[in-house]
C-alpha positions in Angstrom: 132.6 73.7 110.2 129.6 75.7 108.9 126.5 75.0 110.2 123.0 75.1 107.8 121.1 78.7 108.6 118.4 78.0 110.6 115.0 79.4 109.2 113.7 82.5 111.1 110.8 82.2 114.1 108.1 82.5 112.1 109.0 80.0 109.5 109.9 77.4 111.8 106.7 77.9 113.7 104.9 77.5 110.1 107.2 74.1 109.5 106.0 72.8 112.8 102.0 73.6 112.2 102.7 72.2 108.6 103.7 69.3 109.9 100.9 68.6 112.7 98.3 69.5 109.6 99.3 67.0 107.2 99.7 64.5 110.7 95.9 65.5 112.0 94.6 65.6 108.4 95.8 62.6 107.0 97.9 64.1 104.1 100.7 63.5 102.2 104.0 65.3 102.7 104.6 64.5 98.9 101.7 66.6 98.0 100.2 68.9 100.7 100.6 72.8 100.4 99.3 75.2 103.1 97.3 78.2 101.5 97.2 81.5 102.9 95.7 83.9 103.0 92.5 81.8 104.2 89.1 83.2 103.0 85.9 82.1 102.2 85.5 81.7 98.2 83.3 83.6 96.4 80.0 81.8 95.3 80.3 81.9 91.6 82.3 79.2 89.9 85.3 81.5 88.5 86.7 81.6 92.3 87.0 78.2 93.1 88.7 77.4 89.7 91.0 80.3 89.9 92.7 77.5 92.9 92.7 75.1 90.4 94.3 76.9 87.4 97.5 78.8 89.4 100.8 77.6 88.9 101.6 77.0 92.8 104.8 78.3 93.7 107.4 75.8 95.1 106.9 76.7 98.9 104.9 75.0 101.6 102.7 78.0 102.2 101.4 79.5 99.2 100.9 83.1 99.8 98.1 84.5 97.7 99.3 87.7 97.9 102.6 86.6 96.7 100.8 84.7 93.6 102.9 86.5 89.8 99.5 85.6 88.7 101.1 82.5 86.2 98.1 79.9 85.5 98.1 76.5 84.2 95.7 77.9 81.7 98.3 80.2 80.4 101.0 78.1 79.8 99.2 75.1 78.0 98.1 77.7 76.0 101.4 78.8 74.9 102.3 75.4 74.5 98.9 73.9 72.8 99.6 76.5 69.6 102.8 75.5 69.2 102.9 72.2 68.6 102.7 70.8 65.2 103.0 68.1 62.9 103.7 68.8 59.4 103.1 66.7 56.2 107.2 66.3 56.3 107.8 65.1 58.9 105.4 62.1 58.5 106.3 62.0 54.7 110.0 61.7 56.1 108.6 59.1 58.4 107.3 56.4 56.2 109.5 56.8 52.9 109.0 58.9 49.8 108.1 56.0 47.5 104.8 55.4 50.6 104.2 58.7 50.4 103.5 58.8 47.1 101.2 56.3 47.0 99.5 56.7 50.0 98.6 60.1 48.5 97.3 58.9 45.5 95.2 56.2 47.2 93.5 59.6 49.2 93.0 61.1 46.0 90.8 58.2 45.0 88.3 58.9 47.7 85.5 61.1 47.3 84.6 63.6 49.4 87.8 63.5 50.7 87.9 62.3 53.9 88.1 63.9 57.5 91.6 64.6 59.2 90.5 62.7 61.9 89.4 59.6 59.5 92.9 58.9 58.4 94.7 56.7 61.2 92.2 54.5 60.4 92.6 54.8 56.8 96.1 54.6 56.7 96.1 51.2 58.8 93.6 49.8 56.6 95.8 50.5 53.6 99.3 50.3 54.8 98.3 46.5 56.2 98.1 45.3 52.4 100.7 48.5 50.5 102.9 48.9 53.4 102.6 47.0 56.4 106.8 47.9 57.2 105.7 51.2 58.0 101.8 50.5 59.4 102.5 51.8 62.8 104.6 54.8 62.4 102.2 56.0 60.3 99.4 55.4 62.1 101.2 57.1 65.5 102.4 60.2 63.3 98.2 60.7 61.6 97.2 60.5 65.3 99.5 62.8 66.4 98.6 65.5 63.8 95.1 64.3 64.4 95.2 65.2 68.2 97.2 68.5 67.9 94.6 70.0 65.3 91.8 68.9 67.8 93.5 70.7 71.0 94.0 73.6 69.0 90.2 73.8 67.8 89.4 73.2 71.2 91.2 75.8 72.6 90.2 78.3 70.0 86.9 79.6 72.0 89.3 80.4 75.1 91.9 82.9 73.4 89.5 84.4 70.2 87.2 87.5 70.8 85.2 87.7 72.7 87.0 84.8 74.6 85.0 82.3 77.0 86.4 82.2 80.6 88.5 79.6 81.6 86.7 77.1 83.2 86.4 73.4 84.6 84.2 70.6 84.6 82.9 70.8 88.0 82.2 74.3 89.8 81.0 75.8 93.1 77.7 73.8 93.8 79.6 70.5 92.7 81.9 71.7 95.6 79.6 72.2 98.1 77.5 69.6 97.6 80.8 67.4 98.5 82.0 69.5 101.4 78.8 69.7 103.1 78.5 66.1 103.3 82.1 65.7 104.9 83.1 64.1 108.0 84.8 67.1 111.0 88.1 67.3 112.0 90.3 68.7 114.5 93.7 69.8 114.6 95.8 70.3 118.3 98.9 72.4 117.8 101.8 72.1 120.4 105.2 74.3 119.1 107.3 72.5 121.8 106.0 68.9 120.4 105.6 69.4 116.7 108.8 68.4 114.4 110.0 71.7 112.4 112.0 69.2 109.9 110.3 69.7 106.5 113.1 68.5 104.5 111.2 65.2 104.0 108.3 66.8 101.7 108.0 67.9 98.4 109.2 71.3 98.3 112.4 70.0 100.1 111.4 72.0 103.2 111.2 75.2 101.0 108.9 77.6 102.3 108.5 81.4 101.7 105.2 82.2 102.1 104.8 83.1 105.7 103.8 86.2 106.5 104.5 87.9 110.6 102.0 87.7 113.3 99.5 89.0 110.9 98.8 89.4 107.5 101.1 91.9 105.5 103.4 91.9 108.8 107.1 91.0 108.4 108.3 87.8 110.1 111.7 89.7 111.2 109.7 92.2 113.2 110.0 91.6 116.8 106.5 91.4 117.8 106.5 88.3 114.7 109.6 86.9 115.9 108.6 87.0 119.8 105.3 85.3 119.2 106.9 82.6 117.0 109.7 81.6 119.6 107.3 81.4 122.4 105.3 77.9 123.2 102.2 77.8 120.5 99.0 76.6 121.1 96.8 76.0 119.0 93.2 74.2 118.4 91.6 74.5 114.7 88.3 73.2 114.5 86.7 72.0 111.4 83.3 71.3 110.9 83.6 69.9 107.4 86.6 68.6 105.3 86.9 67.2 102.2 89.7 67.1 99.5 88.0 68.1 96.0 88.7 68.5 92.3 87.7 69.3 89.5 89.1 68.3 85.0 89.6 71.4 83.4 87.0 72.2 80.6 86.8 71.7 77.0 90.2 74.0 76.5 92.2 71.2 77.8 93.9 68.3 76.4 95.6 65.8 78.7 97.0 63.9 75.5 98.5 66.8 74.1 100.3 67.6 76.9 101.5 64.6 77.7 102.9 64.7 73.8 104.7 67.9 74.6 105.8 66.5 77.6 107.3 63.1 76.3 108.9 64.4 73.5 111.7 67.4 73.3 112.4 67.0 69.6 110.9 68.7 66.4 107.8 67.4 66.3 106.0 68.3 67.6 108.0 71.2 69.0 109.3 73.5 66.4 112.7 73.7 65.9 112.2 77.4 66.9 110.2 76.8 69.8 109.4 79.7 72.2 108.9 79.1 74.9 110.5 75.4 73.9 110.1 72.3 76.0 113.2 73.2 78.5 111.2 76.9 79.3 108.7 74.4 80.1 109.2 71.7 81.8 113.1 72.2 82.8 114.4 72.3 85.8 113.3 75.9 86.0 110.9 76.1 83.8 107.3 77.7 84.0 105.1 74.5 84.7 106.8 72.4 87.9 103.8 71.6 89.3 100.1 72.1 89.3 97.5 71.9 91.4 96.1 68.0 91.6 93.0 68.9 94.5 91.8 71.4 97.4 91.3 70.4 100.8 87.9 72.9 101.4 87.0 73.5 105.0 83.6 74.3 105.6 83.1 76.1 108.6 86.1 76.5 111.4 87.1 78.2 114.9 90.4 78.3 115.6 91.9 79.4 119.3 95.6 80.4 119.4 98.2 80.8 122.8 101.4 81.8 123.2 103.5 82.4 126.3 105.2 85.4 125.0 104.3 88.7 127.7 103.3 91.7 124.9 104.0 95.2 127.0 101.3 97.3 126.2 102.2 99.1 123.6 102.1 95.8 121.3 98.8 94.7 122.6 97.8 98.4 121.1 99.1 97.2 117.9 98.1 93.9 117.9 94.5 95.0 119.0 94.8 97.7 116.2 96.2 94.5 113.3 93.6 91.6 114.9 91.4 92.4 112.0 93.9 91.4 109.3 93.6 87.9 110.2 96.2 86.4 111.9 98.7 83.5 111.9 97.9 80.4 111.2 94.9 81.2 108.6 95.3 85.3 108.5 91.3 84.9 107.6 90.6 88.8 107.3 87.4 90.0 108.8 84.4 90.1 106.7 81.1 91.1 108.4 79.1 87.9 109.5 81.3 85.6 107.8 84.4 85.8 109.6 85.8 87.2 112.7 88.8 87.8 114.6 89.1 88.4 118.5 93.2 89.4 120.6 92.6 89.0 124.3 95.0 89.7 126.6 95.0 88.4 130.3 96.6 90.7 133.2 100.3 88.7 132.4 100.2 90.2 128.7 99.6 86.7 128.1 97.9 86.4 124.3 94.5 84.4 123.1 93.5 84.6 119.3 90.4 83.5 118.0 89.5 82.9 114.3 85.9 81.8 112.9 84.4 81.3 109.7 80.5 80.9 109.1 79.2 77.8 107.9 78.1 78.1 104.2 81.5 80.1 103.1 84.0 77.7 102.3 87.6 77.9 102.4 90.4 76.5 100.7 93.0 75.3 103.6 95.3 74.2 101.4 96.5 72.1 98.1 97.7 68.9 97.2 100.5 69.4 94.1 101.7 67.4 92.0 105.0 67.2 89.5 103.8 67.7 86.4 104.7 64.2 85.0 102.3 62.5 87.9 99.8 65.6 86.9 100.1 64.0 83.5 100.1 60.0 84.3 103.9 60.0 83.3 105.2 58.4 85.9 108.6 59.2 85.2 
């Protein structure tokens, strides 16, 4: 009988200190995603949404490095200026003969009214002309009436010169959480932590590990030594809080949730591209998205292993430290963040990772599928 592969060192060592995470932290297998690399974001308000607005890839670890550079932003986008509702569909909708007249009732008005006046209009007048056909027509006028206001909404973002994409809440909204948020540690043992990940919601996917430091492989043998070894580890934070922020004027829930719940023309047209299975199929562009950050402000992490380095690894580990290192690979960055390799007289291997106060990092993500992202529930 064929056995399941088993998933290399380094990924099972990443599956274990997943798992103590989401244990120490509180979080939700359903939703949690580890972030790597782990660096302190940048003060103005663009970094911190950039987390928002990827696409996160369907992996426990979500390699930055890795990232195609596909964002939320740009697929509602291709999605918003599609959708449509023309006069024929709705004419279609509640019969020639109401058509008619409900056309030459509008005529009677003067000034015309406002696109976004007629739902109510049409109730008022289909109640008494048309009652049969009241709500259909009201649902279809509010439809065109919410696709015409996403797309003027959106216009700002894609015309030149575009505004940024941007959300609701930025950087000092962030801080002004994290810096009031209680401390946590987490206490890392590989030869007690569970390395079955098949419970969560990537289905124990996870490609985004990189070796014993950042832009090593995980096959190499210094990588795969450390990882089978016994892993110690104490990561402590001095401020945690999950945050989040709406997206900005660009974006309209309701309109997605339109696309979303309905695959028929309309309001996708019949020569949709991308259409709604590009999408939201099973492998289509938008899965997921990013529901909240778990920001860390302020850490010191301490790493052991058992492993024996000979010398001539220490050298390159010594020469590598500086790339930041597993579990965070927080590269250096002068009086923000440090790394330290010491080796005792056995070969025997201590990392240590800090990060400043005042330069938050992003630990991680919680995603969601993007029905719950949308309030589907189904």
């Amino acid at each position: 009988m064929l056995t399941p592969l088993q998933p290399d060192p380094m990924t099972q060592l990443q599956n274990r200190w997943y798992n103590t995470v989401v244990d120490s932290l509180h979080l939700s297998r359903n939703a949690f995603q580890l972030n790597v690399p782990v660096v302190p974001v940048a003060t103005e308000d663009a970094a911190i949404w950039a987390y928002l607005n990827q696409i996160p890839p369907v992996s426990l670890t979500a390699n930055q490095s890795q990232s195609d550079g596909n964002t939320f932003f740009d697929q509602y986008e291709a999605i918003a200026l599609q959708m449509q509702f023309p006069q024929s569909a709705f004419e279609q909708d509640i019969g020639e003969v109401n058509y008619q007249a409900w056309m030459a009732y509008l005529a009677t008005i003067n000034p015309p009214p406002q696109l976004s006046a007629l739902p109510a209009l049409f109730r008022n007048w289909a109640m008494v002309k048309a009652p049969a056909v009241m709500a259909v027509g009201v649902a279809d006028l509010s439809n065109m009436v919410l696709i015409n206001t996403a797309q003027i909404a959106l216009l700002p973002y894609i015309e030149q010169p575009a505004k940024p994409v941007d959300y609701m809440l930025g950087y000092q909204a962030m801080m002004s959480q994290v810096y009031n948020a209680p401390s946590a540690t987490v206490l890392f043992d590989s030869m007690a932590a569970s390395s079955d990940v098949s419970n969560t919601w990537a289905k124990g996917v996870d490609f985004g590990v990189p070796g014993l430091w950042a832009g090593s492989s995980p096959h190499s043998r210094i990588s795969r030594g450390f990882a089978a070894s016994h892993v110690r580890a104490q990561l402590n934070l001095h401020a945690v809080s999950v945050w989040t922020s709406p997206p900005g004027a660009w974006y309209s829930s309701m309109m997605l949730h339109l696309a979303y719940s309905s695959q028929s023309s309309p309001p996708w047209p019949a020569d949709a591209f991308p259409n709604w299975q590009d999408e939201f199929g099973a492998d289509g562009a938008l899965p997921d998205a990013v529901g909240s950050l778990l920001i860390v402000n302020g850490l010191t992490l301490t790493v052991t292993t058992s492993h024996r380095f000979p010398a001539v690894d220490q050298l390159l580990i010594n020469d590598n430290v500086q790339r930041g290192t597993w579990p965070l690979f927080s590269p250096n960055q002068s009086g923000v963040v440090s790394n330290q390799a010491e080796f005792d007289n056995d070969g025997l291997l201590t990392l240590t990772t800090t990060v400043a106060t005042g330069h938050p990092v992003v630990l991680g993500a919680n995603v969601l599928a993007i029905n719950s992202y949308l309030g589907h529930g189904g």
